[in-house]
Biotite code that builds the C-alpha atoms (Angstrom):
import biotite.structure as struc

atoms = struc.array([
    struc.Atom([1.162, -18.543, -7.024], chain_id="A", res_id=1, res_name="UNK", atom_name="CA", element="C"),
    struc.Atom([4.799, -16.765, -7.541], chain_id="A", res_id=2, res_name="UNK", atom_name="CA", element="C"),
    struc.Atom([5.539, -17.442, -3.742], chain_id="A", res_id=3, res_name="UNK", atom_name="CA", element="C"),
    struc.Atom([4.703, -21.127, -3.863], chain_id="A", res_id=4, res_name="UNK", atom_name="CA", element="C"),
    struc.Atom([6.914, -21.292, -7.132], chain_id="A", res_id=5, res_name="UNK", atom_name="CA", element="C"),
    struc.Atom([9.700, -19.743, -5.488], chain_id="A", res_id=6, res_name="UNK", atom_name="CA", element="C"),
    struc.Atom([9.153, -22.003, -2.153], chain_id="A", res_id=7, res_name="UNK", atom_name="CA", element="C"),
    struc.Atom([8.037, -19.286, -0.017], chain_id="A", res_id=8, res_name="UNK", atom_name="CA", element="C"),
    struc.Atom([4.976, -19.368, 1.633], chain_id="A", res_id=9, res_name="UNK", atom_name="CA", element="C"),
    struc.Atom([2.606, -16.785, 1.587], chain_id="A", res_id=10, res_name="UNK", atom_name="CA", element="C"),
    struc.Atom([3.761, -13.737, 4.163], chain_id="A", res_id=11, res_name="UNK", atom_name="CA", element="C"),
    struc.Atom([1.574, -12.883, 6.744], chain_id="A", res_id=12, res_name="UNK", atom_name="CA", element="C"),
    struc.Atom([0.783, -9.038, 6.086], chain_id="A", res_id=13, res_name="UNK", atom_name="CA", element="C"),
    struc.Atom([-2.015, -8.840, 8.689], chain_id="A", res_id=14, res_name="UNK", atom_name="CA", element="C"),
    struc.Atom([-1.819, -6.185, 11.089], chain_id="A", res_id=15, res_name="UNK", atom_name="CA", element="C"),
    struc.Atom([-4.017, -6.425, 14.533], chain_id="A", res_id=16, res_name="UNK", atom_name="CA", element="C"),
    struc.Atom([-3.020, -3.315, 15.546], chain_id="A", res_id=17, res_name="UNK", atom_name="CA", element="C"),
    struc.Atom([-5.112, -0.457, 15.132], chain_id="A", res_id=18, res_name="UNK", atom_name="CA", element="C"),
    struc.Atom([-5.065, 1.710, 12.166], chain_id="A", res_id=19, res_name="UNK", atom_name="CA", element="C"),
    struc.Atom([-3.348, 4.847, 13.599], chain_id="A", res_id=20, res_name="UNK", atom_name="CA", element="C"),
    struc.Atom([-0.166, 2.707, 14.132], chain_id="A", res_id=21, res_name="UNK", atom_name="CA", element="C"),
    struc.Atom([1.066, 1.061, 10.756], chain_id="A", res_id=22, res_name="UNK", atom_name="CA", element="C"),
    struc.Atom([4.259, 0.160, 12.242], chain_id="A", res_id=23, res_name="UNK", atom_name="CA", element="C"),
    struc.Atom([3.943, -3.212, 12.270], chain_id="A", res_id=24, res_name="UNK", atom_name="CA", element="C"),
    struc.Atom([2.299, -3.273, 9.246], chain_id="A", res_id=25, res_name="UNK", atom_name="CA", element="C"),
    struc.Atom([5.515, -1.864, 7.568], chain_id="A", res_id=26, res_name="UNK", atom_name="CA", element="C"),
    struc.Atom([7.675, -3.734, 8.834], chain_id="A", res_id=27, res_name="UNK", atom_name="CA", element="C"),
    struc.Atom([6.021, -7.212, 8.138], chain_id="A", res_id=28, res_name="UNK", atom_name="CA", element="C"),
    struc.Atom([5.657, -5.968, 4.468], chain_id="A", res_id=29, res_name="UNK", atom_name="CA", element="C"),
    struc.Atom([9.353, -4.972, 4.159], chain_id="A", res_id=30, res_name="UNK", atom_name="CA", element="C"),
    struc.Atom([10.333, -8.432, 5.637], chain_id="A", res_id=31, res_name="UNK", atom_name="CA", element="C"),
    struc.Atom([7.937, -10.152, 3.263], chain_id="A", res_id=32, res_name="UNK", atom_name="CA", element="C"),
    struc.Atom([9.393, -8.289, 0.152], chain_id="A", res_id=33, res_name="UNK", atom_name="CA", element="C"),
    struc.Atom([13.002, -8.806, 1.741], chain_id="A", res_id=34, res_name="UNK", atom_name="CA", element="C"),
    struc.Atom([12.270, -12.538, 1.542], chain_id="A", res_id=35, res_name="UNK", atom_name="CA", element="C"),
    struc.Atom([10.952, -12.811, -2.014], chain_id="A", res_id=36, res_name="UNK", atom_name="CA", element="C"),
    struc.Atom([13.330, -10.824, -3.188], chain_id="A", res_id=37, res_name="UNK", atom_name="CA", element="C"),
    struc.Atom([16.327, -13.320, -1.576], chain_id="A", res_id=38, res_name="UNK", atom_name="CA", element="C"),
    struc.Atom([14.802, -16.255, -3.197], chain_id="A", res_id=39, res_name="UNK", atom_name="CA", element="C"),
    struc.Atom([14.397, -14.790, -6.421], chain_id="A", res_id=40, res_name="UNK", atom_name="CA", element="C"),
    struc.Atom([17.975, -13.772, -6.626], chain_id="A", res_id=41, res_name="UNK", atom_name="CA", element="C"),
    struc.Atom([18.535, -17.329, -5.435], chain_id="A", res_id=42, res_name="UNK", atom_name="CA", element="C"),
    struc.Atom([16.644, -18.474, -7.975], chain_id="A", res_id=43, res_name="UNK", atom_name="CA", element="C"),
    struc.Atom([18.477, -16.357, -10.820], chain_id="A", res_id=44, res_name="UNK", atom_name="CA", element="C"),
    struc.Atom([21.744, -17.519, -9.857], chain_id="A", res_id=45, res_name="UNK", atom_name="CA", element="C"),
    struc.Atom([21.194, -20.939, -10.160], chain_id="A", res_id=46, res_name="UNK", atom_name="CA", element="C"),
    struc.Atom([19.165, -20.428, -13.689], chain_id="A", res_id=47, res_name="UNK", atom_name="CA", element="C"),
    struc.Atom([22.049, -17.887, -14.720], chain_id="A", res_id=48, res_name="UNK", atom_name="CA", element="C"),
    struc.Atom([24.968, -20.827, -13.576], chain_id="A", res_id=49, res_name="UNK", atom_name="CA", element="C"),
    struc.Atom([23.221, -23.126, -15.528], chain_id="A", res_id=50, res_name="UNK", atom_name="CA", element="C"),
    struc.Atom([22.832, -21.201, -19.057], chain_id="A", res_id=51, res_name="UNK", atom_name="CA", element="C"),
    struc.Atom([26.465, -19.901, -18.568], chain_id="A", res_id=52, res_name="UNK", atom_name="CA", element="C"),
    struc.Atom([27.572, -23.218, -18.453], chain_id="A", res_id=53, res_name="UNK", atom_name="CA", element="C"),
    struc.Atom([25.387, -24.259, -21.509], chain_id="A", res_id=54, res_name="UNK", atom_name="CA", element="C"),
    struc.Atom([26.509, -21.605, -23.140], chain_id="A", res_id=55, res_name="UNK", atom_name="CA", element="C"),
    struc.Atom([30.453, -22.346, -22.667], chain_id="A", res_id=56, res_name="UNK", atom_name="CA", element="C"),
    struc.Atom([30.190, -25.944, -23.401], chain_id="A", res_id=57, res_name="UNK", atom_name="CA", element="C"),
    struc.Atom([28.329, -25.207, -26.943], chain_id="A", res_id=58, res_name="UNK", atom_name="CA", element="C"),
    struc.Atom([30.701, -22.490, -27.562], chain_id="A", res_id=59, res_name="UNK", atom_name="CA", element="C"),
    struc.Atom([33.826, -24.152, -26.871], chain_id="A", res_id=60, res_name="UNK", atom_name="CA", element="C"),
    struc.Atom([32.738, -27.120, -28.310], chain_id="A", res_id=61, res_name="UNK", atom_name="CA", element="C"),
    struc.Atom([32.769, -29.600, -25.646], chain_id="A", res_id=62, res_name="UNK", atom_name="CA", element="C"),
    struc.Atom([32.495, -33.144, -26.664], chain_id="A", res_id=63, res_name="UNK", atom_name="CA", element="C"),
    struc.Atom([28.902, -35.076, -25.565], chain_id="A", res_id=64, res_name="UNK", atom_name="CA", element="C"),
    struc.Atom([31.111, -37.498, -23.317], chain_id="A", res_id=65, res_name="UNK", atom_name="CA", element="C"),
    struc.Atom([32.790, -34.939, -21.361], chain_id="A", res_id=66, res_name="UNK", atom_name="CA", element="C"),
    struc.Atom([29.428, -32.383, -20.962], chain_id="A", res_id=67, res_name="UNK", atom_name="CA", element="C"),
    struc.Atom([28.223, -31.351, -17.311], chain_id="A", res_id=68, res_name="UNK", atom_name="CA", element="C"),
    struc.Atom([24.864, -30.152, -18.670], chain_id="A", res_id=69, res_name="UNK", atom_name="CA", element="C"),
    struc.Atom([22.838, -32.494, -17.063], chain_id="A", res_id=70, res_name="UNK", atom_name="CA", element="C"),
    struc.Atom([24.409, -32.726, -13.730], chain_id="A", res_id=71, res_name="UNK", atom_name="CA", element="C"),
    struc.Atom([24.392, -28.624, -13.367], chain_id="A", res_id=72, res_name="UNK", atom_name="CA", element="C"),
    struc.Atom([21.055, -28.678, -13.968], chain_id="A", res_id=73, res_name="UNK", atom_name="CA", element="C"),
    struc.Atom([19.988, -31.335, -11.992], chain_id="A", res_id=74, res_name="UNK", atom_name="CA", element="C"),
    struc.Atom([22.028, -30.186, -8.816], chain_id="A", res_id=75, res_name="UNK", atom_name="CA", element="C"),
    struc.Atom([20.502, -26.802, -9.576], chain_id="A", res_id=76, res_name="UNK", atom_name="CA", element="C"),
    struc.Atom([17.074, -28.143, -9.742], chain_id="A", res_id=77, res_name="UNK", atom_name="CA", element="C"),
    struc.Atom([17.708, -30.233, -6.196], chain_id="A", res_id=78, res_name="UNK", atom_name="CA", element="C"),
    struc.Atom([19.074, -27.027, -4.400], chain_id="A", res_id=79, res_name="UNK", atom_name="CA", element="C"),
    struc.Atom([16.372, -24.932, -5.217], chain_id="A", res_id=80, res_name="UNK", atom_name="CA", element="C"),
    struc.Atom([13.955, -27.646, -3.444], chain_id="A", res_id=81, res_name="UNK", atom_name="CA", element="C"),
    struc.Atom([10.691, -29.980, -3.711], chain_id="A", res_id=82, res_name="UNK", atom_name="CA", element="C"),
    struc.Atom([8.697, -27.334, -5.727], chain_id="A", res_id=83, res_name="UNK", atom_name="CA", element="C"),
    struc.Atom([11.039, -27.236, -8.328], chain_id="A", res_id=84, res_name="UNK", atom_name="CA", element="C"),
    struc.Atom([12.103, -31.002, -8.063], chain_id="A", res_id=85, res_name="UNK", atom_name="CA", element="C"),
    struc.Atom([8.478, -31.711, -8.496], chain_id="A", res_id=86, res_name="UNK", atom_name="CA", element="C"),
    struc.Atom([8.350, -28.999, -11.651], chain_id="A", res_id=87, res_name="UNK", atom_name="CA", element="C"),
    struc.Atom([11.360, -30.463, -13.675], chain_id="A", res_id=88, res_name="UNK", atom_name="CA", element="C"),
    struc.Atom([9.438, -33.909, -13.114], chain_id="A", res_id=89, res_name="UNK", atom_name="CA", element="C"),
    struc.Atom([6.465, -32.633, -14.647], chain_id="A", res_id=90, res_name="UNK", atom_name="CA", element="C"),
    struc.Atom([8.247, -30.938, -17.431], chain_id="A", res_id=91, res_name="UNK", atom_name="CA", element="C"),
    struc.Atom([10.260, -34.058, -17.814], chain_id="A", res_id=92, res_name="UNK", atom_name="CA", element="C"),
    struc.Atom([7.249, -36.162, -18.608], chain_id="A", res_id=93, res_name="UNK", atom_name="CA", element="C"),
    struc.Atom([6.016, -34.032, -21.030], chain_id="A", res_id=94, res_name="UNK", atom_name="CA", element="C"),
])
């Protein structure tokens, strides 16, 4: 469920080789965990450029007119792809 959320797909961790040689094994798991972490720092920096720009705009009193809430998060939202396009519309409608 956390991989499809992040847009990963689940990571193949099977290992055909025998059990005497975990090689492979290892090194599909590292590359697995290598990949979910990437898109979850991914994911953090667009959540983290969003808030920080909340954040200013409230702080420094930006007027309503001139506010790039909206369009931050949306563009956010877009890059991180269809999962989370298709979240934000659910959220949206709720």
């Amino acid at each position: 469920m956390l991989l499809t959320a992040l847009g990963l797909s689940a990571c193949s961790l099977k290992c055909d080789e025998p059990r005497s040689s975990n090689f492979a094994f290892d090194f599909k798991l590292r590359r697995c965990t290598t990949e979910v972490a990437a898109r979850l720092a991914e994911v953090t920096a667009v959540a983290a450029r969003v808030y920080a720009l909340w954040t200013w705009e409230e702080r420094t009193g930006v007027s309503v007119e001139n506010r790039q809430r909206a369009a931050s998060l949306r563009d956010g939202i877009a890059k991180l792809g269809p999962v989370f396009v298709k979240m934000a519309q659910t959220l949206s409608t709720r």
